[in-house]
N, C-alpha and C positions, 0 to 999 in steps of 0.2 A: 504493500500500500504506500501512496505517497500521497503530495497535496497536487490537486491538479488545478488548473488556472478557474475551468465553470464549476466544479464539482469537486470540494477538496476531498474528499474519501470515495474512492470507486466501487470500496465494497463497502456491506452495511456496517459501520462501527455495532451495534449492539452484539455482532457474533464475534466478536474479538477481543482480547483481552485489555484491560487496563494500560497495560505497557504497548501495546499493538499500537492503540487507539491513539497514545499521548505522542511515542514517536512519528506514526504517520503523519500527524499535526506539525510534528518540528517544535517540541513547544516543553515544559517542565511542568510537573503537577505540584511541585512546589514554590517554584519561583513564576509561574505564566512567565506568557510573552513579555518581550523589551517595549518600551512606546516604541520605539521607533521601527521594529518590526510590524508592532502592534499598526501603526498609521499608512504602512508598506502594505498590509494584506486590507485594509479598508479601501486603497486607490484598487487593491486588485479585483474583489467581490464586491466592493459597494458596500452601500449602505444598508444596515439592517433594518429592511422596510416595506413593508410590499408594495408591489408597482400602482401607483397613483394612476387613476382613469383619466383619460385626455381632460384636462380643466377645458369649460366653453368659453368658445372663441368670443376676446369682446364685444364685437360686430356680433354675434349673435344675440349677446345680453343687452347690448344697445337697442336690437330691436324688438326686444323684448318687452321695450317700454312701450311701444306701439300698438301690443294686443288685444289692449282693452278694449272693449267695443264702445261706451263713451270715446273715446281719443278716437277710435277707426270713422265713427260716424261725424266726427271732429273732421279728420281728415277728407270724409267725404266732399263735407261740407266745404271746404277749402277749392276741393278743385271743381265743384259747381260754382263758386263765385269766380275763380280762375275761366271757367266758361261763359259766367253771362258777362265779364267783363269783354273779351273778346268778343260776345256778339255786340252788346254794345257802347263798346269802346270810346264812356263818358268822362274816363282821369286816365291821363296817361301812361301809370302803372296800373297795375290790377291792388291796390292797397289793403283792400281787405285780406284778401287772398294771401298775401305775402302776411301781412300779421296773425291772420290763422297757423299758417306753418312754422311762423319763426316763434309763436307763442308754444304752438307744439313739441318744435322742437330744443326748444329752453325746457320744457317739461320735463321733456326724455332726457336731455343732459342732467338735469339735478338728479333724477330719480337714480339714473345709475351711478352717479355720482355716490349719492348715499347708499345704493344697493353694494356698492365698492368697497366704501368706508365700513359698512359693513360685516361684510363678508372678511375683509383684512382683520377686523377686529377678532371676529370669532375666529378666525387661524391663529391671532396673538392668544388666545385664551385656549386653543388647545396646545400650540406650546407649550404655555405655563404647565400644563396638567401632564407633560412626555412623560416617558414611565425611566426609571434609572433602574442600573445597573450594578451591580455587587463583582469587582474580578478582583483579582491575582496580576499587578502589574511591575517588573522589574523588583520581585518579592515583597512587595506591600501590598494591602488592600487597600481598593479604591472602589469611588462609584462614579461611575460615569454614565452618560444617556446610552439609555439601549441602542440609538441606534447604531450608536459607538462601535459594538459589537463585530466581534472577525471570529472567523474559525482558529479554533486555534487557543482560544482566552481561557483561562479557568474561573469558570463562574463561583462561586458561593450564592447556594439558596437557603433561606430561612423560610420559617412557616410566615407564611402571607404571602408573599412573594408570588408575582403574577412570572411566570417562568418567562424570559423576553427571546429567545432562539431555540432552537433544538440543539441537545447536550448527549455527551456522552456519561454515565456518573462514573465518578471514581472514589468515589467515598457516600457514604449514607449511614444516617444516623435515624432510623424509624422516619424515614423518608415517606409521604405518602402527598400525591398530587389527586389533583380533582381533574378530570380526563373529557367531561361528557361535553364541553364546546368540540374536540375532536373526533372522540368514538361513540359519543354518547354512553358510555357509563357512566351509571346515576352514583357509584356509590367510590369513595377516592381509592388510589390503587397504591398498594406498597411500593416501594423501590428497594433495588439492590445492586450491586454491581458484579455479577456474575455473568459471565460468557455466555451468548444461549448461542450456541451450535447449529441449532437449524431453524429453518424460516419459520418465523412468527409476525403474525399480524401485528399493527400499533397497539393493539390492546392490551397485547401480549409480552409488547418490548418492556420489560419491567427494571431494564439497565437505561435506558434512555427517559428522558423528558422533554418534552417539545412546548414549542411557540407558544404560547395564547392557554397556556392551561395552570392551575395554580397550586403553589404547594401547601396543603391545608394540615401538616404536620411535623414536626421533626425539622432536620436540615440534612444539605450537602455537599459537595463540590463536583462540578462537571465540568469535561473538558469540551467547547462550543463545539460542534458536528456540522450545521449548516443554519444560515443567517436568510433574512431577508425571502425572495422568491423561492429559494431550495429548502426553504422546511418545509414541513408535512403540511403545516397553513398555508401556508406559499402555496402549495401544488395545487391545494384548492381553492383557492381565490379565488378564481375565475367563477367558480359556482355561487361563492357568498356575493348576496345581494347586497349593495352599497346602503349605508344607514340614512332615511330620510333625514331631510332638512329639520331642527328644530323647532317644532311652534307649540310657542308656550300657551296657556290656557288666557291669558291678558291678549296675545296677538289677534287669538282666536274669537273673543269678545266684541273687538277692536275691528274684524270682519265681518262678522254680525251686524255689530253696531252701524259700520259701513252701509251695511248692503239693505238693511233695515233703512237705513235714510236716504239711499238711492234711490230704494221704490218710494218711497215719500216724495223725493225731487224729482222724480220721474213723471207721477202722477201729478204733480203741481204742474208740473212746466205742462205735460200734454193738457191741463183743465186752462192753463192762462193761453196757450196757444188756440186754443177750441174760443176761447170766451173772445181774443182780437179777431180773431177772424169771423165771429160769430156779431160780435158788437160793433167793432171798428168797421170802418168803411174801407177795406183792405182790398186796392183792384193793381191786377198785373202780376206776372208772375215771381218780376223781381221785389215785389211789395211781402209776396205770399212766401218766397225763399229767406227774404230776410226775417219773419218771424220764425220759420222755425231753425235757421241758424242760433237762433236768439235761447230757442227752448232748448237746441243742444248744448251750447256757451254756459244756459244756466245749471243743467244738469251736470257737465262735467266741472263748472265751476265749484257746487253747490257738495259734491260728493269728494270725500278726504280717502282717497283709491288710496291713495299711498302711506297711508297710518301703517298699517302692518311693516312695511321698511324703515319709515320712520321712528316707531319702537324698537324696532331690531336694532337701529344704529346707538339710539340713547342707550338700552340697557346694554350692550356693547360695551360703548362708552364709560359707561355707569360701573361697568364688571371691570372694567381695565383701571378705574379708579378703586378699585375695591380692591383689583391685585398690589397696588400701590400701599394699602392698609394689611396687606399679608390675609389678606382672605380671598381664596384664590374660589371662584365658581366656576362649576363644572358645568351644570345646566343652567341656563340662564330664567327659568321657571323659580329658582330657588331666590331669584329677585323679587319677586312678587311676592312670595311666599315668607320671606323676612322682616316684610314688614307688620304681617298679620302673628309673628312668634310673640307668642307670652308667656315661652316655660321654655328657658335653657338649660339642659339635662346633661353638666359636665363632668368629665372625669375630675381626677384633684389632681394627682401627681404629672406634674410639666404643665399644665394648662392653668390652672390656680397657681401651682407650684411652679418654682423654675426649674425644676428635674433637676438640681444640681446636687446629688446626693452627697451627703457627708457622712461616714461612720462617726458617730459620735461615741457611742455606747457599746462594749460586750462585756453580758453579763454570764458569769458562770456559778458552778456550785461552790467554789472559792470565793467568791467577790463578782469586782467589777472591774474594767479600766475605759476609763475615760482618754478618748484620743483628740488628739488637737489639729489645725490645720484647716485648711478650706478650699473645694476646687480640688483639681485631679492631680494636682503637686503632690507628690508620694512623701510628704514632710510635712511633721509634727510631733509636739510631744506626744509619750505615752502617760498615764499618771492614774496609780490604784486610788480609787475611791476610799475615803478615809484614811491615806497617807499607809505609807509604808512600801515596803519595794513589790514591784513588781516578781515575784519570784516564787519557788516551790511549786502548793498543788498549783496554784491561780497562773504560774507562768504555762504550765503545762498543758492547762485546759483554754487560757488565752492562744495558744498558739496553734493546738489543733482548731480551734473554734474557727481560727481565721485560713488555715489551712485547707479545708473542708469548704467554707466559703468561695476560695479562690480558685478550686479544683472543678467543684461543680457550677461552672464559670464558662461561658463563652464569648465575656469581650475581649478586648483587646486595648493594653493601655501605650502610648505611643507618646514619643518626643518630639516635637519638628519644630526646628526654629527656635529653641529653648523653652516650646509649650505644649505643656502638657495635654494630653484630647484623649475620649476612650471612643474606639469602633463598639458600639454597638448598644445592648441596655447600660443607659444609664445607673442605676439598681448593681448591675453586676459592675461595673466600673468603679464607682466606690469601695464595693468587696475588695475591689485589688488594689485598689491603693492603700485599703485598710493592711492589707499582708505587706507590702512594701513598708509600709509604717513601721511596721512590726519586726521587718528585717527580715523574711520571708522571700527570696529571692527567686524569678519563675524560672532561671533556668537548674538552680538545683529543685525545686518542688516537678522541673518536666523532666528532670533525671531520674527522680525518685518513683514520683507519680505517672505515669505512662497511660495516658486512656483509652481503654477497650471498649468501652461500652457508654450509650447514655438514653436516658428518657427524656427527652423531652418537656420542657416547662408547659403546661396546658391551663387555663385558666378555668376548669372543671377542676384538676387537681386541684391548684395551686402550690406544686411543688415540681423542683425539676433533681434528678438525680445522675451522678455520673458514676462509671465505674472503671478501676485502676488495677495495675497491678503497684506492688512494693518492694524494690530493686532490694531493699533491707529485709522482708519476708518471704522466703521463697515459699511458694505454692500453695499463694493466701493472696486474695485478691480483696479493695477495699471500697464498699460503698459510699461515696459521701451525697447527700441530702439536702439541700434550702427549700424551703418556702414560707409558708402561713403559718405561723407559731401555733396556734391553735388545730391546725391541720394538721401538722407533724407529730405534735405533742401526740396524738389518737394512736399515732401510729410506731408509736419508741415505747420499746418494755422495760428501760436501763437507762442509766443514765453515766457522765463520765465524772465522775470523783478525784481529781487528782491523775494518779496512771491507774488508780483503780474504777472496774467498771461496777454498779450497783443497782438492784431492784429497784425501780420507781416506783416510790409508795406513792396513794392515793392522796397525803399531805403534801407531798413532793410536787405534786401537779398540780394541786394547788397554790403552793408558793411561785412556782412557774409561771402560771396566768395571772397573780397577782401581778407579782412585777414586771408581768407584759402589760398587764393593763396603767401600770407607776407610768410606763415610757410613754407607753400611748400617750396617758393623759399629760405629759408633758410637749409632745407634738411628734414622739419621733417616729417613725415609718419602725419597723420592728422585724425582723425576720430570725426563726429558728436554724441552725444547724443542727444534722447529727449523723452519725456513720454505722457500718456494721461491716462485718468481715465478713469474705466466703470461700470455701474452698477452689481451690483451679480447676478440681476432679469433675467433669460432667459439663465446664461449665462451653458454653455458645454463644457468641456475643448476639447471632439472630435473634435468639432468645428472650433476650432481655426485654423485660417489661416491666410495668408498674407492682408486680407481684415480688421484687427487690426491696419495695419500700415498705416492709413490713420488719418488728421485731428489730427495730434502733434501736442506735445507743445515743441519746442526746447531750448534746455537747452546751449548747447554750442559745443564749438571746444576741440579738445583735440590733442595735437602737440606729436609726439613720435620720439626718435634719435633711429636709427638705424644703426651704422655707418660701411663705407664698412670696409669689411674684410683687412689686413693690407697685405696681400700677393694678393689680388687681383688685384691690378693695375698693378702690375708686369706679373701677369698671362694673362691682356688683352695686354699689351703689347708683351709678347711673340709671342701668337697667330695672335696679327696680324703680327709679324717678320713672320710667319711660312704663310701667306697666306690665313690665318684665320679671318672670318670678323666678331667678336663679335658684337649682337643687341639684347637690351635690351626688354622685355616684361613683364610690370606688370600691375597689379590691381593698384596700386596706382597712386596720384594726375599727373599731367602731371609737374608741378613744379619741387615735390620731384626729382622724373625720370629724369629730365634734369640736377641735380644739382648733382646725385649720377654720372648721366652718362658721365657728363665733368670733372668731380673730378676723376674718373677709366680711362679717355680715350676714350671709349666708343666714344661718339662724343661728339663736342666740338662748340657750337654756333649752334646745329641745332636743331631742334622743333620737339614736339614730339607729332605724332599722336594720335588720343585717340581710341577707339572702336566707340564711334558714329558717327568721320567720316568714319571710316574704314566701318562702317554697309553703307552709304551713296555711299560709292563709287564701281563702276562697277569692273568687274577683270580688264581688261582693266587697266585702273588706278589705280588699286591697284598694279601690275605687274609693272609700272613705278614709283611705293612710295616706292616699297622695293626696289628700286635700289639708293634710294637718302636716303631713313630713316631709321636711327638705334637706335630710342626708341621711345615706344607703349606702351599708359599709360592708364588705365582704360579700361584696354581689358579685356572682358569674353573668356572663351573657347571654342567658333564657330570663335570668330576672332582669336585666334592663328591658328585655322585649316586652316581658310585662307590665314594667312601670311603665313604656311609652305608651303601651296599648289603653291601661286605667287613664292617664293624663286624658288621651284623645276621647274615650265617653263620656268623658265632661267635658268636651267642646275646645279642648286648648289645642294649642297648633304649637308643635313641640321639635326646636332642636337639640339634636341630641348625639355629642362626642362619642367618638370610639377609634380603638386602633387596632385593636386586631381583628385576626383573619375571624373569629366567631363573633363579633359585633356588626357583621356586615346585616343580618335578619334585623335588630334594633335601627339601624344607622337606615337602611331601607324603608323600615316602618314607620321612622319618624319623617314627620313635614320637612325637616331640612333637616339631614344625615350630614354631622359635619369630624371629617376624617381628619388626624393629625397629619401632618408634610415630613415634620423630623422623623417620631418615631411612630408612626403610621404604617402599617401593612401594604401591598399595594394592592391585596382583599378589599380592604376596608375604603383604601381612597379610589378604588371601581365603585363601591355599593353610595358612596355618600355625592350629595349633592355640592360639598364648599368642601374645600382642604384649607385647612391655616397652611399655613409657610411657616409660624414661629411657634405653631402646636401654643396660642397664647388666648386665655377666654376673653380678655381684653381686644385681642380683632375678633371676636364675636360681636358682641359690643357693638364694636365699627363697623362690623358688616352689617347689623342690623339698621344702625345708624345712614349707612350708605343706600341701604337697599328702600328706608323711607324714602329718602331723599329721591331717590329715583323715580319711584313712583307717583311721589307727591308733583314730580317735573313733569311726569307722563300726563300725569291731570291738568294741570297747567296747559299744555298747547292742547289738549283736546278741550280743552273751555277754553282757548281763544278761538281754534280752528271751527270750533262747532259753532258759537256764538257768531264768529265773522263771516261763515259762510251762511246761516238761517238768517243774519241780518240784509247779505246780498238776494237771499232767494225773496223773504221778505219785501225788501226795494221794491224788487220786479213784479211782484206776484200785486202789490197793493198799488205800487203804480198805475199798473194796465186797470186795474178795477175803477180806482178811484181817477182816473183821465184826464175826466170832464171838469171834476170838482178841484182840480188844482192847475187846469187850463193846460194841461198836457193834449191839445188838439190837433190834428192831420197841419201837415202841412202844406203851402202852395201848391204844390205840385200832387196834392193826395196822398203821397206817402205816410208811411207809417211813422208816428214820431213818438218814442220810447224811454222811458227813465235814463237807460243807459243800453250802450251797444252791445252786441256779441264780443265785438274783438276787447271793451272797454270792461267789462266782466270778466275775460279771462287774463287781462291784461292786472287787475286787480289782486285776483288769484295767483300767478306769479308771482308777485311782487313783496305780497304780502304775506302767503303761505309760507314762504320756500325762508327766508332767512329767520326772521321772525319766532319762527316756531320749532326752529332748532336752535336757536339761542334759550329758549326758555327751557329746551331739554339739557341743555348744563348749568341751568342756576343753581346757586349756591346753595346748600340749606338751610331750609328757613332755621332760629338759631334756637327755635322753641320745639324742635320738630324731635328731640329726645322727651319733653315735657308732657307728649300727649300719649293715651291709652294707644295699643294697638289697633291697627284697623281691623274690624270682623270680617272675618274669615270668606264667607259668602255676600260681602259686600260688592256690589259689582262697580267698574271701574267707573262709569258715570252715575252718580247718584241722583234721587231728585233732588236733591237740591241744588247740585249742580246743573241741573235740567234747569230749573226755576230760572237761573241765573242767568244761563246760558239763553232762556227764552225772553228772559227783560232786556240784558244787553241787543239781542237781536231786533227787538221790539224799537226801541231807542235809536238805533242806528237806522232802522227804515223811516222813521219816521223823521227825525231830524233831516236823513238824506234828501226826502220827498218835501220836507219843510222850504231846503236852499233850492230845490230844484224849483217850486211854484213861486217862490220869492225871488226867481230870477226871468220867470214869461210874467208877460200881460192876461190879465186874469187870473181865475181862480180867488182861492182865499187870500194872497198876500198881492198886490198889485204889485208886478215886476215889469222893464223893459226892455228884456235882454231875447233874443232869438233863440230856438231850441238846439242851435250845435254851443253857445254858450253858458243854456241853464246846464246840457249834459254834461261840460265839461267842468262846471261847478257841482256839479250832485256828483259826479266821476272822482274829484278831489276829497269832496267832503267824505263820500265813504271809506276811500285812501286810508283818510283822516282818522275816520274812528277807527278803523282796525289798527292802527295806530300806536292810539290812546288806549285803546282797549287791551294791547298786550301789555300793559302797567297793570291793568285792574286784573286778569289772568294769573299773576303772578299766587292771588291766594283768592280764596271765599270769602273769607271775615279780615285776613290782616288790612290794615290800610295800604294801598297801591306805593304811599311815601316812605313805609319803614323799608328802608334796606335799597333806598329807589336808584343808588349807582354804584348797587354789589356786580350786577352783571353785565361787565365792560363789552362784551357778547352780543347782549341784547341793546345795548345804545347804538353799535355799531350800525346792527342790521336797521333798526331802523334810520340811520344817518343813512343806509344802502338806499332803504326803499324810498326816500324820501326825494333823494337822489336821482332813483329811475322815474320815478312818478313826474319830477321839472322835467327831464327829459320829454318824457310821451307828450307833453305839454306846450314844450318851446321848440325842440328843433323840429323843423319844418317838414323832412320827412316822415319823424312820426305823426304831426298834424294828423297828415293827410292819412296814416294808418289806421290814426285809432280818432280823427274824426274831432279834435281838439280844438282848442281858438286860447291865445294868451290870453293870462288873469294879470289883473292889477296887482297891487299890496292890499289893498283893501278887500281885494275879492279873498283872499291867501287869508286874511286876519278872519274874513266869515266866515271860510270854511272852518278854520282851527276851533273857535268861537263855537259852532255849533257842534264840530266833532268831541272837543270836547267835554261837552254834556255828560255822555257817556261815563267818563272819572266820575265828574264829580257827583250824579244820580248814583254809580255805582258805591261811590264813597259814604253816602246817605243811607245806602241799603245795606253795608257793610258794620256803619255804627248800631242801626237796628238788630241786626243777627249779633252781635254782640253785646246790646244790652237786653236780648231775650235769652240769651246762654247766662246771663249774669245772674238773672232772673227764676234761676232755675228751669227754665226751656230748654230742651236738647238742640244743640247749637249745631251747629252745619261739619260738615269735616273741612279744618283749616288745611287741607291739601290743594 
C-alpha cells in the first residue's frame, strides 16, 4: 500500500493492521504529520469538504426580481405606454415609459442588492458555526477546522465529537459512534481496532469511523483514511438532497401578512378602477390605459413583496451583531424566539463560573491540606490544616489521593510561551496541577503507572475510572476512581488509613458526607477519589466495564474553587429587571449550588433539588417544584428534559445550556437550546439553536438583549412600511371618491385628472421604502428595552394596536395629502389657483413629506419620536437621500417630464412640511395618551 495522489489507500485500511494503515499514510501514530507536510497533502487532496453545487449565476438572481406578477404586469404596463407613445407621438420621448422601467429597475437592483447582503450574511454565520478538529501535529495536540483535514493526521475523538472524515482507529477506549445518518443503525456501534480480514459492509467496519457520524461514548485516536469527496458521505452526496432555504416562522407571518394585504390592494385598486371608469367621464383608450396603469402602480406600490428579504437581511444583520457579543446563532428562528425567553435554564460550572478550577482542598482520614496558588501555574504552597507538617499517615494518603486523581485523568497540562493552558476538562486540569503541586511528576507516575484500560466519565454515572499496571507490583494491576462523592462513597467497602486499608463503618460515611457537605457549603466543587487492586490473571482490557467500580478502597475528598464569573451577578440581575427568571442546573453537590446560587442572586435561602428527588417525583409535582425552585443539583440529562418539559406546561419559553453529547434531547426540547463553544460537544452545538463563544450566561443576557432589539427594529419599519403605504392607497382610493368635492375635475382636454400619477406613486415607493426602512432595521436599542416583560409567546408580529396606529397614521396622511392637493385647484372646499400638474406635484411632495416624518414616529408606539431622535446617524442619512431624490424628480427637467412635475417655490416646500408634519405631532398627542392610560392602570400598547 502507499499514498496515491486521488485515492490515498488503494486497498480498504479497515483489513489491515495498525502498523499497515499508519505506514501506508507516511505518517507516526505518535507524533502525526509535520504542518508543513500537513499543508503539502491539503494542496494535494483539497479541502475537507464536499463539493459545493454550482452557486446561481447572478444574472439569474437578478432576474429573479422580475417574477412577481405585480412587477410583470408593471412591466407590461410599460411597454403598452412604450406603444401608444409611438402611435401617438405627443412628447418627444416616450417619458412614462422610460420611468416605469427605470422605477423597475431601481426595484430589482435594491432587492438583490439586499437579497446579496443577505445571503453573505448567512454564509458569515455559518462560518462562525464550522465544526473543529482535534489532531496530533508535529507531537502536540491541536484543533484546527475540519476542513483543515489531510489523510494522513491522527485524529483524537472524544464523546460528543461529530467524527469530521473517515479514520482508521488505532486506539479505543469503549469507543462507541452513532452510525444511522450513514447505515441507519438506530442503536450506537462499539469500536475497536482489530484487522477484519474479509469484506464487510460499513456497518460492519467496526475499526473504522466515518464523516458525519458521532461519537456518543468513550474516546480514540484514528489515523484520517479519506477526507472531503472520498468518504463514505462523499460517495453519497450526490443522493442527499440539499437543505432548504431557512424560513423562520416571523418571515412566514410577514408573507401572510403580505399577501393578506395584496388581496386587500388588489380589490381596492380593481373597486376604484371600476368606480373612475364607472363615474368619471373617462373616453379614449389612452384615458382608459392610464387608469389602470394607475391600479397596477397602486397595487404594486401598496404591497411590501419584499419584507421576507428585508427581514432576512436585519436579522442577519442583527445575528452578526450578536456574534460580536459571543452569542453565536445557528438558526436565525432563535431571534424571534429570544425575545419571548422568560426562564434561563443554566448550567453553573464555566457559565456562572469561570471554569477556572483550583484545588483548594484534600481531605483525608489523617486530616487535611490546604493548597495554595491560582490558575494552571503548577505552584503553591502546601499547608496541613491546623498546622503541623505535612507528613506520616496524612503524607501518605495526601499523595495517593492526588495520585489517583491524576491517573484517572485525560487532560493534558502544557507550557507555551511561559503559560501555563490544560487540553481538555477543565475539572481534570486542576487535578494535575494539584499533583505537580505536590511534586508528583507525570513522567515518573507514566513510568510507574502505565494505562490499560478505562471507563469512561458518563454523566449517568458520574464517575470515570482508569486502569494501570504497577512497574513496582508485579502481576497486580491498579484501579483508580473520581467522581461524585456521594456516588463513589455507595460504591467503596474500605477505606485508606495511612498505608493501612480498613472497613468503612457506617459512622465513617457518615463523617464522609458530613464534610462533603462542610466544603460544599463553603463553595467548593468536591470530588471523591479511590482505588482497588486486581489481579493480571484473566484479566482483558475489552473487558473492562463499569463492573470495576465496585468494592473500593477510598482515599479521600478533594475540595475545588471555582469562583463565579465577576460580570455574572450583574447579568442575573439584569435578566430578572427584564422579566427573566434565571435557574440554576448542575451536576454538582446541592451545597456548592446553593452557595454559588445566593452569592449571583439566583435564589437566596431556598433548597435545592437534587435528580433523585426529581426521579421520585410525579409531573404533577414536579410542575409545582419548578414554580417555587430555582437550583437543581446533581441532575443527569433525563432530569433536565424534564424540568424543560414542566417549565413549558406552564407557558414559559425556556433557554436552556448544555454540553454534552446526552443534553442534546433537553437542548432540542427547549425554545432556545443554547450549546457551550469552549467546552461544548459538537453533539450538543448540532442539537442547540445559539453556541456562546465564551460558554459565558452573561452573553445570554446579551443575546437576549440583542434579539429584543431586533425584533422590536422588525416592528418598527413594518409600522412605517405599513402605515406609509395604507396612507398612499388611502390618497388614491379617497381621492377618486371624493373628486368632485375637493375640485379634482376632468380636464381641458377630458382626461382623467388624478391625486397623483402611476409613475408619481411608484416613484414614492422607491424613495421612501428602500432606505428609510433599512435604516430603522439597525437602530439602536431603545435603552429601556431590558426594563420590559417579555413578549408572549403567541403574540403575533403586528399587533392591534399597532394596526390602530398604523390605520390613524394612514388616515392622516391621506387626508392632509388630499387637504394640499384641493388647496392648490380652484374649487372645492379650500379655494386654490394652481392647475392640476401643480396641485399633483404639491400633494406628490406632501406625501414624500409625511412618510418622512413618519419614520420618526415608527421608531416606537408610546416613546416620544424626540427621545433618542439622532441615535441613528443611518436613519438621518437616508432621509437626507430621499429628500434628495425627491428635488431631483422635481427640478431637473428630464424628470419633469417623467414623473409629470412643475417647480415649487419656498413657500410651497414650507406647506408641504407644515402639513406633513401633522403627522409627529397628532402622533405625538396619541403617544402621551397611551401613556397616561398605561399609567392609569390600562394595558399599555407594546413599546416595540
Amino acid at each position: 500500500m502507499d499514498v496515491a495522489t486521488t485515492q490515498p489507500v488503494q486497498m480498504a485500511p479497515y483489513r489491515h493492521s495498525v502498523e499497515e494503515v499508519v505506514t501506508a499514510f507516511k505518517t507516526d501514530a505518535r507524533l502525526g504529520l509535520s504542518q508543513a507536510e500537513a499543508q503539502a497533502r491539503l494542496k494535494r487532496y483539497g479541502r475537507n469538504e464536499m463539493a459545493a453545487e454550482k452557486p446561481v449565476p447572478a444574472w439569474r438572481k437578478f432576474l429573479g426580481q422580475f417574477t412577481d406578477i405585480l412587477v410583470a404586469l408593471l412591466l407590461v404596463a410599460g411597454v403598452i405606454s412604450g406603444g401608444l407613445w409611438l402611435y401617438e407621438r405627443e412628447t418627444a420621448l416616450p417619458y412614462e415609459a422610460i420611468a416605469i422601467f427605470a422605477i423597475v429597475l431601481l426595484n430589482a437592483i435594491m432587492g438583490y442588492v439586499q437579497q446579496a447582503r443577505a445571503e453573505k450574511a448567512v454564509a458569515a454565520l455559518q462560518r462562525m458555526t464550522a465544526t473543529r478538529a482535534t489532531v496530533i501535529r508535529d507531537g502536540s495536540r491541536q484543533s484546527i477546522p475540519a476542513t483543515d483535514l489531510v489523510p494522513g493526521d491522527i485524529l483524537l475523538i472524544e464523546e460528543g465529537d461529530t467524527i469530521p472524515a473517515d479514520a482508521r482507529l488505532i486506539q479505543s477506549t469503549a469507543l462507541q459512534t452513532a452510525e444511522a445518518a450513514l447505515t441507519g443503525e438506530s442503536l450506537p456501534v462499539s469500536k475497536d481496532v482489530a484487522a477484519i480480514p474479509e469484506e464487510r459492509s460499513l456497518g460492519d467496519r467496526f475499526n473504522m469511523i466515518f464523516s458525519g457520524t458521532a461519537a456518543t461514548y468513550g474516546r480514540g485516536r484514528a489515523v484520517v483514511t479519506a477526507t472531503g469527496m472520498q468518504t463514505e458521505m462523499g460517495r453519497i452526496a450526490g443522493l442527499l438532497k440539499e437543505a432548504p432555504d431557512e424560513t423562520t416562522p416571523l418571515q412566514k407571518e410577514l408573507d401572510r401578512v403580505g399577501k393578506l394585504l395584496g388581496i386587500g390592494v388588489v380589490v381596492i385598486a380593481v373597486v376604484m378602477i371600476a368606480t373612475i371608469l364607472l363615474v368619471e367621464d373617462v373616453s379614449g383608450f389612452s384615458a382608459i390605459f392610464d387608469v389602470l396603469i394607475l391600479g397596477v402602480a397602486l397595487a404594486v406600490a401598496a404591497v411590501p413583496e419584499g419584507l421576507p428579504a428585508v427581514v432576512t437581511a436585519v436579522l442577519s444583520i442583527g445575528v452578526q451583531r450578536m456574534a460580536r457579543r459571543n452569542a453565536i446563532i445557528r438558526h436565525l428562528a432563535a431571534v424571534e424566539t429570544l425575545g419571548s425567553a422568560n426562564v434561563i435554564a443554566s448550567d453553573k460550572t464555566g457559565t456562572l463560573t469561570k471554569n477556572e478550577m483550583t484545588v483548594r482542598r484534600v481531605v483525608t482520614a489523617s486530616g487535611s491540606v490546604t493548597l495554595g496558588g491560582t490558575g494552571y501555574a503548577p505552584e503553591g504552597n502546601l499547608r496541613r490544616d491546623g498546622d503541623g507538617a505535612i507528613d506520616g499517615a496524612l503524607r501518605f494518603e495526601f499523595l495517593r489521593a492526588l495520585t489517583a486523581a491524576d491517573r484517572a485523568n485525560n487532560a493534558v497540562l502544557q507550557e507555551r510561551d511561559g503559560r501555563w493552558t490544560v487540553q481538555g476538562d477543565p475539572t481534570e486540569g486542576a487535578l494535575i496541577v494539584a499533583a505537580r503541586k505536590a511534586g508528583l511528576e507525570a513522567e515518573a507516575l507514566d513510568a510507574r503507572f502505565a494505562r490499560v484500560g478505562e471507563v469512561p466519565f458518563s454523566s449517568e454515572r458520574k464517575l470515570m475510572t482508569t486502569v494501570h499496571t504497577d512497574s513496582e507490583r508485579e502481576g497486580q494491576l491498579l484501579v483508580f476512581t473520581k467522581g461524585a462523592p456521594d456516588v463513589l462513597l455507595a460504591r467503596c467497602s474500605r477505606e485508606l488509613v495511612g498505608e493501612d486499608i480498613r472497613d468503612l463503618t457506617a459512622d465513617r460515611r457518615d463523617e464522609i458526607l458530613a464534610r462533603n457537605e462542610e466544603l460544599a457549603g463553603e463553595g467548593l466543587r468536591t470530588l471523591g477519589v479511590a482505588f482497588r487492586a486486581l489481579p493480571t490473571d484473566g484479566f482483558v482490557r475489552e473487558a473492562i466495564d463499569e463492573r470495576v467500580e465496585q468494592d473500593l478502597v477510598f482515599i479521600g475528598l478533594i475540595g475545588m474553587m471555582d469562583p463565579p464569573r465577576e460580570e455574572a451577578q450583574a447579568a442575573v440581575a439584569r435578566a430578572k429587571d427584564a422579566g427573566i427568571r434565571p435557574i440554576m442546573i448542575t451536576g454538582d453537590h446541592p451545597g456548592t449550588a446553593t452557595a454559588i446560587a445566593a452569592e449571583l442572586g439566583i435564589a437566596t435561602g431556598g433548597r435545592a433539588v437534587t435528580g433523585t428527588e426529581i426521579e421520585a417525583m410525579s409531573d404533577s409535582t414536579l410542575d409545582r417544584t419548578v414554580q417555587e425552585v430555582s437550583v437543581y443539583a446533581r441532575v443527569n440529562p433525563e432530569h433536565k428534559l424534564r424540568i424543560v418539559e414542566a417549565l413549558q406546561r406552564h407557558g414559559m419559553t425556556v433557554a436552556m445550556t448544555g454540553d454534552g453529547v446526552n443534553d442534546a434531547p433537553a437542548l432540542k426540547a427547549a425554545d432556545i437550546g443554547v450549546a457551550m463553544g469552549i467546552t461544548g460537544t459538537d453533539v450538543s452545538k448540532e442539537a442547540a439553536d445559539m453556541v456562546l463563544a465564551d460558554d459565558n450566561f452573561a452573553s445570554i443576557v446579551a443575546a437576549v438583549e440583542e434579539g429584543r432589539a431586533i425584533f422590536a427594529n422588525i416592528r418598527k419599519f413594518l409600522r412605517y412600511l405599513l402605515s406609509s403605504n395604507i396612507g398612499e392607497v388611502m390618497t388614491m382610493f379617497f381621492g377618486v371618491l371624493l373628486a368632485d368635492l375637493i375640485g379634482l375635475t376632468a380636464g381641458e382636454d377630458g382626461g382623467l385628472v388624478l391625486p397623483l400619477l402611476a409613475t408619481q406613486i411608484l416613484w414614492i415607493n422607491l424613495v421612501t421604502d428602500g432606505a428609510p426602512a433599512l435604516a430603522l432595521g439597525v437602530d439602536p436599542a431603545d435603552p429601556d428595552v431590558m426594563s420590559l416583560p417579555p413578549r408572549p409567546r403567541d403574540e403575533g408580529v403586528v399587533t392591534r394596536q399597532m394596526w390602530m396606529g398604523i390605520l390613524f397614521v394612514g388616515a392622516v396622511m391621506a387626508a392632509g395629502t388630499l387637504l394640499v392637493l384641493d388647496a392648490s385647484l380652484p374649487g372645492g372646499l379650500i379655494e386654490g389657483t394652481g392647475d392640476p400638474g401643480y396641485a399633483q406635484t404639491m400633494a406628490f411632495t406632501t406625501l414624500m413629506m409625511f412618510q418622512l416624518f413618519n419614520v420618526l414616529n415608527a421608531r416606537s408606539d408610546e416613546h416620544s419620536a424626540f427621545e433618542g431622535l439622532f441615535r441613528n446617524r443611518w436613519l438621518w442619512a437616508a432621509i437626507g437621500l430621499s429628500l434628495l431624490l425627491h428635488a431631483a424628480a422635481v427640478y431637473l427637467p428630464f424628470l419633469q417630464r417623467a414623473f409629470s412635475t412643475v417647480d415649487l417655490d419656498a413657500g410651497d416646500w414650507l406647506v408641504c412640511m407644515a402639513v406633513a408634519s401633522s403627522v409627529l405631532w397628532l402622533r405625538e398627542v396619541s403617544k402621551i395618551l397611551v401613556r397616561a392610560a398605561g399609567r392609569s392602570g390600562h394595558p399599555g400598547p407594546s413599546r416595540a
